[in-house]
C-alpha positions in Angstrom: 27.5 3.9 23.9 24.8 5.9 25.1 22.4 5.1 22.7 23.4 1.3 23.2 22.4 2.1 27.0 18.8 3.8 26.7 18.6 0.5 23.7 19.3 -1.9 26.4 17.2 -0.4 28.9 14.0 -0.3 26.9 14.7 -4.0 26.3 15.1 -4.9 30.2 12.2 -3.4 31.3 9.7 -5.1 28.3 11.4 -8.7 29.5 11.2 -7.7 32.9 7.1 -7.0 32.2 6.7 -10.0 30.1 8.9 -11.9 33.3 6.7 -11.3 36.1 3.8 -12.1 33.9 5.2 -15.4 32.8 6.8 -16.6 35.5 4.0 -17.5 37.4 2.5 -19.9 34.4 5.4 -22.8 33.5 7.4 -22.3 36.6 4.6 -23.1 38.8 4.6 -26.1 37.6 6.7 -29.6 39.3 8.6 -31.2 36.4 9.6 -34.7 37.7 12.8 -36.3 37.5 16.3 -34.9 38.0 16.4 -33.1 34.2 17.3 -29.2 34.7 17.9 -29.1 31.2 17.1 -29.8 27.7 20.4 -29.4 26.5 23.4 -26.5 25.7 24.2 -24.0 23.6 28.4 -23.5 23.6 29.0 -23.6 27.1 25.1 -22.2 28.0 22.5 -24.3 29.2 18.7 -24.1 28.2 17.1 -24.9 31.7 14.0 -27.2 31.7 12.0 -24.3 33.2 13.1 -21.1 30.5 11.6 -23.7 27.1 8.9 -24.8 29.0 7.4 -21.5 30.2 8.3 -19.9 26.6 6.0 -23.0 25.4 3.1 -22.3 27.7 3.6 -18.7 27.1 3.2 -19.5 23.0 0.7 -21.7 23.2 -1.6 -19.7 25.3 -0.9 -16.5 22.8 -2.4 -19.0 20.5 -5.5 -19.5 22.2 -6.0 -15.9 23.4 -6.0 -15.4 19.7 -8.7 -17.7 18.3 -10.5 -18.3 21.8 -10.1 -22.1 21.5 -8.1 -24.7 23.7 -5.4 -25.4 21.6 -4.3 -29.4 22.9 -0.5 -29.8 22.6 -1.0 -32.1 19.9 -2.1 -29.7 17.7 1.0 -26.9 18.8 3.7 -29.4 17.7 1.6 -30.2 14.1 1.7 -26.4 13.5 5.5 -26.5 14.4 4.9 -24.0 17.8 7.6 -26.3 19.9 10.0 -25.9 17.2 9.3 -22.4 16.9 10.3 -22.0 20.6 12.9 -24.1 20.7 14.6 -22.3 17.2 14.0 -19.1 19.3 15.8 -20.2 22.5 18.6 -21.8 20.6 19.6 -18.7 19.2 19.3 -16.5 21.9 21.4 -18.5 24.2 23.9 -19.2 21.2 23.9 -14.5 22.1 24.9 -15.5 25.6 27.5 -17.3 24.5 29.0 -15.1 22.0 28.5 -12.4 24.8 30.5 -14.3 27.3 33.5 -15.1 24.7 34.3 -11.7 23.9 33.3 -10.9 27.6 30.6 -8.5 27.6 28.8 -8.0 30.9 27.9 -5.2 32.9 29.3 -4.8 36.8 27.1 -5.0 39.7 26.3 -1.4 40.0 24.9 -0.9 36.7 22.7 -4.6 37.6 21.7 -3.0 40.8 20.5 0.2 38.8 18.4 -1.9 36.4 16.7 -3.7 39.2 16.0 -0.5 41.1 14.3 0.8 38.2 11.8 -2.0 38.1 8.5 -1.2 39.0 7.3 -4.2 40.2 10.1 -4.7 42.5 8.8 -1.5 44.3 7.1 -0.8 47.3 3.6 1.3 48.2 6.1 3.9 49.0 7.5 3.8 45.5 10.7 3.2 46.7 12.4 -0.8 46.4 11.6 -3.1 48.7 14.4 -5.6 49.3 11.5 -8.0 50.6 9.5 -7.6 48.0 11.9 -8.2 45.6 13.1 -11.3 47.4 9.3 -12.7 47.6 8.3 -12.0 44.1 11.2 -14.4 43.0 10.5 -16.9 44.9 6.6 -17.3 44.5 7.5 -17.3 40.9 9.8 -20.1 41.4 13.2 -18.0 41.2 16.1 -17.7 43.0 18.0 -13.9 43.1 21.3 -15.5 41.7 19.3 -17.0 38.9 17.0 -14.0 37.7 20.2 -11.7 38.1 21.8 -14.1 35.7 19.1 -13.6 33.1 19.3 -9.9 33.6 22.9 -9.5 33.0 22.3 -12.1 29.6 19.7 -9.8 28.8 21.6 -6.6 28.6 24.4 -7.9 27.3 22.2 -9.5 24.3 21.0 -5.9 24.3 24.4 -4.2 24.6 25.5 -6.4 21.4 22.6 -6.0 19.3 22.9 -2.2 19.9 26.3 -2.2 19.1 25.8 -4.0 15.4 22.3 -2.2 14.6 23.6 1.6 15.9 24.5 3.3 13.2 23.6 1.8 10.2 22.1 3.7 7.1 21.3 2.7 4.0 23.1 5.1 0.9 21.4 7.6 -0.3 21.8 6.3 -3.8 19.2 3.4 -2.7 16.5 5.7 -1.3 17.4 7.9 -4.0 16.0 5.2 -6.5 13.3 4.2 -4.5 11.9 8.0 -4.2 13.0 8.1 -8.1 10.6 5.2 -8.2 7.3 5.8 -6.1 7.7 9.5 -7.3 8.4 10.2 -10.5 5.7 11.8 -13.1 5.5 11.2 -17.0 3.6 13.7 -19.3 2.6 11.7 -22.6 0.0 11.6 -25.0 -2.5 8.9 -26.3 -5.0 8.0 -28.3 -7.6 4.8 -28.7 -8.6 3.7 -31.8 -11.4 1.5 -32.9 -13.2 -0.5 -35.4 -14.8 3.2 -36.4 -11.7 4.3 -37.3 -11.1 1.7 -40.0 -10.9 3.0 -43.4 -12.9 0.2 -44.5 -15.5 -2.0 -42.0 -14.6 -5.6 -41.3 -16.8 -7.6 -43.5 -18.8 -10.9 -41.8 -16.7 -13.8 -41.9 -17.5 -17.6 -43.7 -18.1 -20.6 -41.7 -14.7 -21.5 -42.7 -12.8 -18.4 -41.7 -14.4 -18.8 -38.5 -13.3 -22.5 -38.3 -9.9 -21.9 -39.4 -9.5 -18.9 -36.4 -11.0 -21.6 -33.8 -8.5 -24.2 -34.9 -5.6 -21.8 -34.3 -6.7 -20.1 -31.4 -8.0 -22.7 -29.6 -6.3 -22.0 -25.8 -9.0 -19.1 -26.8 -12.1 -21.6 -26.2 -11.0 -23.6 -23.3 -13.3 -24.7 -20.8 -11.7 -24.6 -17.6 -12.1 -28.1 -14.9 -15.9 -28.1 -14.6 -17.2 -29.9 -11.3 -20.7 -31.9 -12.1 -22.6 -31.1 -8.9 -26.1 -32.8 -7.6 -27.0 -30.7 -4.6 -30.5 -30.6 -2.6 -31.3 -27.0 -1.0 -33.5 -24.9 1.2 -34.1 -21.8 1.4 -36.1 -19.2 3.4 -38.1 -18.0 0.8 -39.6 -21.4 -0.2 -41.0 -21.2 3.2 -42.0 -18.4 3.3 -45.5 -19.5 1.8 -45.8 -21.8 4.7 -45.8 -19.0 7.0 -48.6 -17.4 8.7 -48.6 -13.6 10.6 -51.4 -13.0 12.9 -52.0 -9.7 13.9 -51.3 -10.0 17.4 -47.8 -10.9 16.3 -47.6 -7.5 13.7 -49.1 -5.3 16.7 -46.5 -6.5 19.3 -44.0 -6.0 16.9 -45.3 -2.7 15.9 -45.2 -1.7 20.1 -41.3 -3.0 19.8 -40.5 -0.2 17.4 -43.2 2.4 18.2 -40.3 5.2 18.6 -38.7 3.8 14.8 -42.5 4.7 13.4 -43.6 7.8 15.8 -41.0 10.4 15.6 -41.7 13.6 17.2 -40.8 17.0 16.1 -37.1 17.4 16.0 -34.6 20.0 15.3 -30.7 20.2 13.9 -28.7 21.8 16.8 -25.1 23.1 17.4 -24.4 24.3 21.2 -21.6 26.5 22.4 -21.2 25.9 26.2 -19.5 28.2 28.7 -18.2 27.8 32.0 -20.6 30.4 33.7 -23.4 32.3 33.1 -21.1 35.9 32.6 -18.8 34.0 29.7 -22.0 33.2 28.1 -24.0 36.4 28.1 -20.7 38.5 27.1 -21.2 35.7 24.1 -24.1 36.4 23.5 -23.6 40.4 23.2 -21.4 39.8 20.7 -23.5 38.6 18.8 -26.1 41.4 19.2 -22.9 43.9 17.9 -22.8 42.0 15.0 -20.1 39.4 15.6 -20.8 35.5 14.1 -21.7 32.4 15.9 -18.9 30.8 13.7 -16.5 33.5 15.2 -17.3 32.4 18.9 -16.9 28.8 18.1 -13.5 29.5 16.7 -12.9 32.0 19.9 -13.1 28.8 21.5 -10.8 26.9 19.4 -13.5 24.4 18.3 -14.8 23.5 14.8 -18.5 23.3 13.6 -18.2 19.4 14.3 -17.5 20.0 17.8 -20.7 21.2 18.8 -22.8 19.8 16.6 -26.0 17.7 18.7 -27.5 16.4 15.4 -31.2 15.8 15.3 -32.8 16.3 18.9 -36.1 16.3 20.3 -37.7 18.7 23.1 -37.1 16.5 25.3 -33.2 16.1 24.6 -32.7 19.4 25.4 -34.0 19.1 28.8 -35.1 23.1 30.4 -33.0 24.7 26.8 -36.1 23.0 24.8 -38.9 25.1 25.2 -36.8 28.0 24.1 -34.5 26.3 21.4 -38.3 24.7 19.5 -39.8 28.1 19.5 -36.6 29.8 17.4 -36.7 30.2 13.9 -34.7 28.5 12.0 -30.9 30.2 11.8 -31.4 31.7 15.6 -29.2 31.6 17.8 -30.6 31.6 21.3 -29.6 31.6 25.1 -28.1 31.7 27.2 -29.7 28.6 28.0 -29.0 25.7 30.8 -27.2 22.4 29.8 -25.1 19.3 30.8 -22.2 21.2 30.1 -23.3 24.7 31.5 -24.8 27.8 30.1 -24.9 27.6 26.3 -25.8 29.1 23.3 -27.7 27.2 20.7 -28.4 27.4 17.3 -31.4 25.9 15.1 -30.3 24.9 11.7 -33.4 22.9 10.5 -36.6 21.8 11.5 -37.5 18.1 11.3 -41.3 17.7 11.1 -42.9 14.4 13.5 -42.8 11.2 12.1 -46.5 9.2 12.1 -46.8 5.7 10.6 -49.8 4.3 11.7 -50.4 0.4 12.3 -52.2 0.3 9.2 -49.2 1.6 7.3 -46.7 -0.4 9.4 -48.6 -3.5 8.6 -46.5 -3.1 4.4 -43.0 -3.4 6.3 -43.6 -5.7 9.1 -45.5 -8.8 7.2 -42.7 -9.4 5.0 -39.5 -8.9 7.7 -41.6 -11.2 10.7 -42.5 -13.6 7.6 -38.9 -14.0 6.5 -37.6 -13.8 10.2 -40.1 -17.1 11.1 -38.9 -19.0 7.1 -35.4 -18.8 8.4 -36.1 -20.6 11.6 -38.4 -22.6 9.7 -35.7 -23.5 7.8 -32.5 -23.5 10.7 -35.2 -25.7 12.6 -35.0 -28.5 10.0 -31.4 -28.8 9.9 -30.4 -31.6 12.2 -33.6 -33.7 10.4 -32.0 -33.0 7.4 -28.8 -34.4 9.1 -29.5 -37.1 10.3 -31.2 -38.6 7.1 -27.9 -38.0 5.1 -26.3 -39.7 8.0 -28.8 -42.7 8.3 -28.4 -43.2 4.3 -30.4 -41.1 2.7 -29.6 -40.0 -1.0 -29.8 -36.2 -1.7 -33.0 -37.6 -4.4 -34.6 -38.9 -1.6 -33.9 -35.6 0.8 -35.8 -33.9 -1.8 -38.6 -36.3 -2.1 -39.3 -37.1 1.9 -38.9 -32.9 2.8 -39.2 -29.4 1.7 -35.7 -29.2 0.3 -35.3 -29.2 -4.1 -32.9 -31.1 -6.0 -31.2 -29.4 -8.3 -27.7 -29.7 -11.1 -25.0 -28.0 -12.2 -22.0 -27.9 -14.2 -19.5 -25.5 -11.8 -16.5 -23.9 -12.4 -14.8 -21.6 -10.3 -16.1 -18.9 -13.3 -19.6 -20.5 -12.3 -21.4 -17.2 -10.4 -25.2 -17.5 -11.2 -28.1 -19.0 -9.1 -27.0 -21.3 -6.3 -23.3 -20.8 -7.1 -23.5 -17.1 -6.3 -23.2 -18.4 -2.5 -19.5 -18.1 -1.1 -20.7 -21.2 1.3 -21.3 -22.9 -1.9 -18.3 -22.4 -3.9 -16.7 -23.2 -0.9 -17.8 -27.2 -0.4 -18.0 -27.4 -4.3 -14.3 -26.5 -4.5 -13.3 -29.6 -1.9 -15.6 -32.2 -2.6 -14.5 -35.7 -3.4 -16.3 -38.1 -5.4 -15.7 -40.1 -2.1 -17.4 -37.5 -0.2 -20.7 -38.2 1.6 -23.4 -35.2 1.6 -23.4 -33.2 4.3 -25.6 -30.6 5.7 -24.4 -26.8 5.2 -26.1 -23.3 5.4 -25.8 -20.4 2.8 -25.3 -16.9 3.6 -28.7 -16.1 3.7 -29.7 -18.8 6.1 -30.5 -21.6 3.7 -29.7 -25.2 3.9 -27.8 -27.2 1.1 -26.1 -30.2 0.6 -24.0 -31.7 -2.4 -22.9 -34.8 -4.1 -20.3 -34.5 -7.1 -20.5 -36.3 -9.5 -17.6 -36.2 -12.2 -15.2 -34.2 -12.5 -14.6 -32.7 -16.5 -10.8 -32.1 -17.0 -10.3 -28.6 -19.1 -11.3 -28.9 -22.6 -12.4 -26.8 -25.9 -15.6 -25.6 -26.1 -17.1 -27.2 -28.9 -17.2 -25.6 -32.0 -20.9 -25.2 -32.4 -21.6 -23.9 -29.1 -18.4 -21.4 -28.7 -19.7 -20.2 -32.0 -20.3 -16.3 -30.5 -17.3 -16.3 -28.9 -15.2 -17.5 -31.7 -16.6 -14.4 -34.3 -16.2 -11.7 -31.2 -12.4 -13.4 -31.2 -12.1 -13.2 -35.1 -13.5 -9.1 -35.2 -11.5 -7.9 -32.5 -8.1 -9.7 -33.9 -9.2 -8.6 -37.3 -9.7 -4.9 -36.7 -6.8 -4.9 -34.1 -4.6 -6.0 -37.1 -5.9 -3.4 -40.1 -5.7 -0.6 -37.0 -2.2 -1.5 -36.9 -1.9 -1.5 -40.3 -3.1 1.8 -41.4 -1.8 3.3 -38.3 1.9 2.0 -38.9 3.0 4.9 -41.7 1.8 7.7 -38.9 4.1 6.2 -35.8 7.2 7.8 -37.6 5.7 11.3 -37.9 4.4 10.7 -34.1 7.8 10.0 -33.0 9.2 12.9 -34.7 7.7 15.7 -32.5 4.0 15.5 -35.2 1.1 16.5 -33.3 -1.7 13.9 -32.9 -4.0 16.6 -34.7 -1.9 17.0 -37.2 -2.8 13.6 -38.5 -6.3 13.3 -37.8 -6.4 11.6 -34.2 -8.1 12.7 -31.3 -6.0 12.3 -29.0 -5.7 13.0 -24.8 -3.4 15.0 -23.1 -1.7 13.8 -19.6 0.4 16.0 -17.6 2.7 14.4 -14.3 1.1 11.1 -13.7 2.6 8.8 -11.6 2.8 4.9 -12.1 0.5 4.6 -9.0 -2.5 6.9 -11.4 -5.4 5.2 -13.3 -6.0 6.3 -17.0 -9.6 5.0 -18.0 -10.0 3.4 -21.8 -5.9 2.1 -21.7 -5.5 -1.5 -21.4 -4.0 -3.2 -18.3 -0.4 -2.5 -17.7 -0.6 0.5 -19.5 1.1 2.8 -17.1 3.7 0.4 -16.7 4.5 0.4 -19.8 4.6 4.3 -20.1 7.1 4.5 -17.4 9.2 1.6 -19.9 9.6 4.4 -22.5 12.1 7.0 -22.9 11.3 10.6 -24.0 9.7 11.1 -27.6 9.0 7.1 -27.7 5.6 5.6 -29.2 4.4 2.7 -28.4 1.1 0.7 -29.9 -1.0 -1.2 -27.6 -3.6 -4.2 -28.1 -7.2 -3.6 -26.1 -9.9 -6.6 -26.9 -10.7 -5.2 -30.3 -9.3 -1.6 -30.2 -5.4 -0.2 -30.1 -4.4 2.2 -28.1 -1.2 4.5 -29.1 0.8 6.8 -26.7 4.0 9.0 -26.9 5.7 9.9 -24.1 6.3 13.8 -24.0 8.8 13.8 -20.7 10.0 12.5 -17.7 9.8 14.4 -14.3 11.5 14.0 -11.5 9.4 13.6 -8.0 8.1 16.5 -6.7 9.9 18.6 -3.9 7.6 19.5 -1.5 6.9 18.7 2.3 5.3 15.3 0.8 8.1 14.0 -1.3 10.5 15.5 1.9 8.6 13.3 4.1 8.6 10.3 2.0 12.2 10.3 1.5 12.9 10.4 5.1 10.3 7.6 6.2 11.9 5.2 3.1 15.5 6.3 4.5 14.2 5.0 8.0 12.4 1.9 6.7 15.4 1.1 4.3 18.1 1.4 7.4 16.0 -0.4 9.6 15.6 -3.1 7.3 19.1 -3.6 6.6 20.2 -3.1 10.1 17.5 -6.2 10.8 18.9 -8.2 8.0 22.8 -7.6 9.4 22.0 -8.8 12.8 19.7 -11.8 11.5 23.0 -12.8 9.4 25.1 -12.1 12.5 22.7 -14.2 15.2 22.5 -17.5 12.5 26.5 -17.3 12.3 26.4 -16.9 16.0 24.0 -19.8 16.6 26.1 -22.3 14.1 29.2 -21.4 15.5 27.7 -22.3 18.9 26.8 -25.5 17.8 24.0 -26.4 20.0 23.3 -29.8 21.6 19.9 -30.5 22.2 18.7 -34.0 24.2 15.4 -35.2 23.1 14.4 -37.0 26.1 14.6 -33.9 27.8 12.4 -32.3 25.2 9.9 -35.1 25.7 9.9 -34.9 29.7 9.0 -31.2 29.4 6.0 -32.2 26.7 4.7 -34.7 28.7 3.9 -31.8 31.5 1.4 -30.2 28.4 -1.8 -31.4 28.2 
């Protein structure tokens, strides 16, 4: 029961914090009319006030979340009311079962849970009975009615605890589930291609080929292919158009003077002390031969720790005289810093950076050129807009400005040129034929607009043009075939305990792998398949011209070490939570159809009117 009480505590003081923060938001509010409430639950009402704050409350989460206004309108499309109204239904359908079986706690334990409040609290720490009384009633509260909710609360908590304490999933479960995640297989393998024939695969007729196409012909289907017309702009078609004078490179070469002129810097660690003596008895330890990386684990710090990076003189403020004149591997000081006497030490020297504006000239044209061809191009957008809008065709766009027309046959295999741009695939995915262009902007800045066309179903490639495609088919099926042919006599021997060698493969030793490892050259699925097989079992695999064949050796158990200990008790945890979840979830729906809750729909529409 004790464990039920620190449960229920933890719950009353995150409603209580959620409380005094919500309270103030629906409750403030003057519902009209003479409704209190929107309905009942079994012999609990659901008050006007508790749905309509939980709403506000919702709906605002909402907005805090994509930073827009979300009208009400739009909560009840997404189903948020429902949402709220599901949650209260069930929770009160709790207070009911509570109050059946007539589970409460007495006034001393309420009193208790109040004291412990902290926002019932005074400057003095201790409660203040005034406090208390005023924070209620700005809030829109009355004593007897928040005192109410408290004891619901902790009774809801008391019962929860009660069917969720205790439960643990059997060990044979997390058994199988570490048996799973950690178990290893040893095996062998070997991949075989059209090298390995005894005989190459001879070139094929025009009839063969035919034949294979007719057969296979899933093989050479074109998938739904979206004819596209689309106008576009981008910034390097502007960038022609664009002049640089040099006033413009010089300020921008002032902007980033310190970017080109770099002066001399060094690579610094520093060990600071609290006072001068802790950092000259430092410092003679290192004269008697002890390390700097000694004193920095003295200290209980890494290398990391004190590590400046790449400083100039003037960093290192009255240390930098001292620290620039060291060789490199010195240690020097001790020395004044930020953080008190210190000892540094140089680890490389980083000579000064010059570019001169001559030189800075090669890598400021092009960025300032592309920089202006963007806003060139952003500049033209709403032109571009309102053309489409007044009429325009996308030929015409192309004609009347600086944008190109331009065609293509997309799929959503289509990746080259235009359809490269995510933007792109985007509006070419969910345009209509009844769609009328509209202005968009590519990743790189540039300006687009599209206009389909037709839309070509999924078809086969004809013949003629799949015609490289349909003689890679035919090799790889026909040496995958003769591989397995004149490898079939050998899988016998393999499964026997023969050595790969033995029969003249070349073959690849694995040892402990689990199913979450990557073998390179195996097909997909090919670990999967491994962990399919029992001990001493071969298996032949397909792979886009090439088999692959593998025995598996053995089958290990997981590992016992402080991992697989750790695993087993974080799956335990997750696996009883999980249930214990699911057994309340199953417990709370019987509860809330046993309750049988009434709810009145005018009263649900007087509180929605209240929502903008």
């Amino acid at each position: 029961m004790a464990k039920g009480k620190s449960v229920s505590r933890t719950a009353v003081w995150i409603l209580m914090g959620l409380l005094i923060l919500g309270l103030g938001g629906f409750g403030a509010t003057n519902l009209s009319g003479t409704i209190r409430t929107i309905g009942s639950v079994g012999d609990m009402p659901v008050s006007v006030d508790s749905y309509g704050r939980q709403l506000q409350q919702e709906i605002r989460a909402v907005e805090q979340q994509t930073g827009q206004a979300l009208p009400f309108a739009q909560a009840q499309q997404i189903g948020l009311d429902q949402a709220v109204l599901q949650r209260l239904i069930a929770t009160r359908a709790l207070d009911h079962e509570a109050a059946q079986i007539g589970l409460s706690i007495g006034d001393e334990n309420l009193r208790d849970r109040i004291l412990e409040i902290p926002a019932f609290r005074g400057i003095d720490g201790e409660f203040d009975r005034e406090g208390y009384r005023f924070a209620l009633e700005q809030n829109g509260v009355s004593e007897s009615q928040f005192e109410t909710q408290l004891r619901e609360e902790v009774s809801r908590t008391l019962m929860q605890g009660a069917i969720v304490g205790g439960v643990v999933m059997p060990d044979a479960y997390v058994d199988t589930l570490v048996n799973y995640v950690g178990e290893r297989r040893s095996f062998t393998w070997t991949r075989l291609g059209d090298a390995d024939l005894a005989e190459p695969v001879e070139t094929p007729d025009d009839a063969t080929l035919r034949a294979f196409y007719d057969a296979n012909i899933d093989l050479f289907t074109l998938p739904e292919t979206r004819q596209i017309t689309y106008a576009v702009l981008s910034p390097d078609a502007m960038i022609d158009e664009v002049e640089i004078d040099e006033a413009d490179l010089r300020e921008a070469y002032d902007l980033r003077e310190a970017e080109f002129n770099q002066p001399e810097r060094r690579l610094v660690e520093r060990l600071a002390y609290l006072d001068d003596a802790a950092a000259s008895q430092a410092a003679a330890a290192l004269e008697v031969g002890n390390s700097f990386e000694g004193l920095v684990e003295e200290r209980g710090l890494a290398l990391a720790d004190i590590d400046l990076g790449d400083v100039s003189l003037a960093d290192l403020g009255a240390a930098g005289e001292a620290v620039f004149a060291a060789e490199v591997g010195a240690v020097v000081g001790p020395l004044p810093s930020d953080l008190g006497p210190a000892l540094f030490r140089v680890n490389a020297v980083l000579p000064a950076q010059f570019t001169s504006f001559e030189e800075a000239v090669e890598i400021l044209r092009p960025e300032l050129a592309a920089d202006r061809a963007l806003r060139l191009v952003e500049a033209q957008a709403e032109t571009f807009d309102d053309m489409l809008a007044g009429g325009a065709t996308l030929e015409e766009l192309a004609n009347d400005t600086d944008m190109t027309l331009g065609q293509i046959d997309w799929s959503t295999e289509s990746t080259e040129d235009i359809a490269a741009y995510e933007a792109f695939r985007r509006a070419a995915s969910r345009v209509t034929v009844e769609d009328f262009p509209e202005i968009g902007q590519l990743d790189d800045g540039g300006l687009f607009a599209l206009r389909l066309d037709a839309v070509l179903p999924p078809r086969p490639a004809p013949f003629e043009d799949a015609g490289e495609d349909v003689l890679a088919a035919w090799q790889a099926t026909e040496v995958q075939s003769r591989l397995m042919t004149q490898t079939d006599p050998l899988l016998p021997q393999l499964q026997s305990g023969t050595e790969f060698a033995d029969l003249g493969l070349d073959a690849v030793r694995e040892e402990h792998l689990l199913r979450s490892d990557f073998v390179g050259g195996t097909p997909p699925g090919f670990l999967s398949t491994v962990f399919d097989l029992d001990a001493g079992d071969v298996e032949v695999m397909e792979d886009n011209g090439a088999i692959v064949i593998v025995r598996l050796d053995s089958i290990d158990g997981p590992e016992e070490n402080e991992e697989a200990i750790a695993l087993r008790e974080q799956l335990s945890q997750q696996a009883g939570q999980a249930l214990a979840q699911d057994l309340f979830e199953i417990y709370r729906t019987d509860v809330t159809l046993r309750a049988n809750a009434q709810i009145n729909p005018q009263a649900l529409q007087a509180v929605h009117v209240n929502f903008p």
